[in-house]
N, C-alpha and C positions, 0 to 999 in steps of 0.2 A: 504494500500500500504506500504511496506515497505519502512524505514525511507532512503537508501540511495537511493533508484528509487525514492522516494517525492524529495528530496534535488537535484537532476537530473531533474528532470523535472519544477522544480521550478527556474533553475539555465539558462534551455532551454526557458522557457517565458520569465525571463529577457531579456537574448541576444536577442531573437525576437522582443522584445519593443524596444529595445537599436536598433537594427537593423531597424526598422520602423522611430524612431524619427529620424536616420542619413539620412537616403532616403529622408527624407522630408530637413531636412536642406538642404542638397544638393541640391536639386531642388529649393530651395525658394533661394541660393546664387545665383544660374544662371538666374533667374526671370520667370521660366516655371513653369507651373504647372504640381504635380505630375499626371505619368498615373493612369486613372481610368481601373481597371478589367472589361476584358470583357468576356461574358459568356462561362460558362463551357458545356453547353450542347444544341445542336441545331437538331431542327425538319428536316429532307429531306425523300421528297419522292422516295419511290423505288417499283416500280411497283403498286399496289391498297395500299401499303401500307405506313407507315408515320416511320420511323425510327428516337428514339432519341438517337444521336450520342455523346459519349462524344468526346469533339473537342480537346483535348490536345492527346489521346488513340488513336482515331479513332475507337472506340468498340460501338457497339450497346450495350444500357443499355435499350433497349426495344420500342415497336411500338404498333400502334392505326391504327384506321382505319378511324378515321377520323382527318381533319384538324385544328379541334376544341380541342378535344381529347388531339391530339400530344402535342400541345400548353399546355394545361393544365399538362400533365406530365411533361413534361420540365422543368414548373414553379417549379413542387412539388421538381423533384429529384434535381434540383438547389438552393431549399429552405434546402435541405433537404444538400447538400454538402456543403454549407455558412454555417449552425449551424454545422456541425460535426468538421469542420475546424476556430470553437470559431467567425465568421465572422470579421479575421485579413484583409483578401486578397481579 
């Protein structure tokens, strides 16, 4: 990678860390605990079939035919968004 995209992107994790530890002071002066994430992608049925929806898009990222199935996609492509996204969120 070249050295000023390293130095940008290293300058972006900061701020993001920086930006996590305030969120949490904030909530720990108010005496609430912070929100916990909830999931990025859910199973619905739509005619025989089992659609997993991303819930923030509203897009089909793909479907099963069974109820068991659906479940286990879900798991994978939600495993699969929490590692690409370094599992901050």
């Amino acid at each position: 990678m070249h050295h000023s995209m390293q130095q940008r992107v290293d300058g972006l994790a900061a701020l993001r860390a920086r930006s996590l530890m305030a969120t949490a002071e904030f909530y720990e002066m108010i005496g609430r605990p912070a929100p916990t994430r909830g999931p990025l992608f859910q199973a619905v049925a739509k005619g025989k079939a089992w659609h997993i929806i991303e819930i923030a898009t509203g897009k089909t990222r793909g479907f099963c035919f069974s109820h068991r199935a659906a479940i286990r996609f879900a798991d994978a492509v939600e495993a699969g968004a929490t590692s690409k996204r370094g599992g901050l969120q």
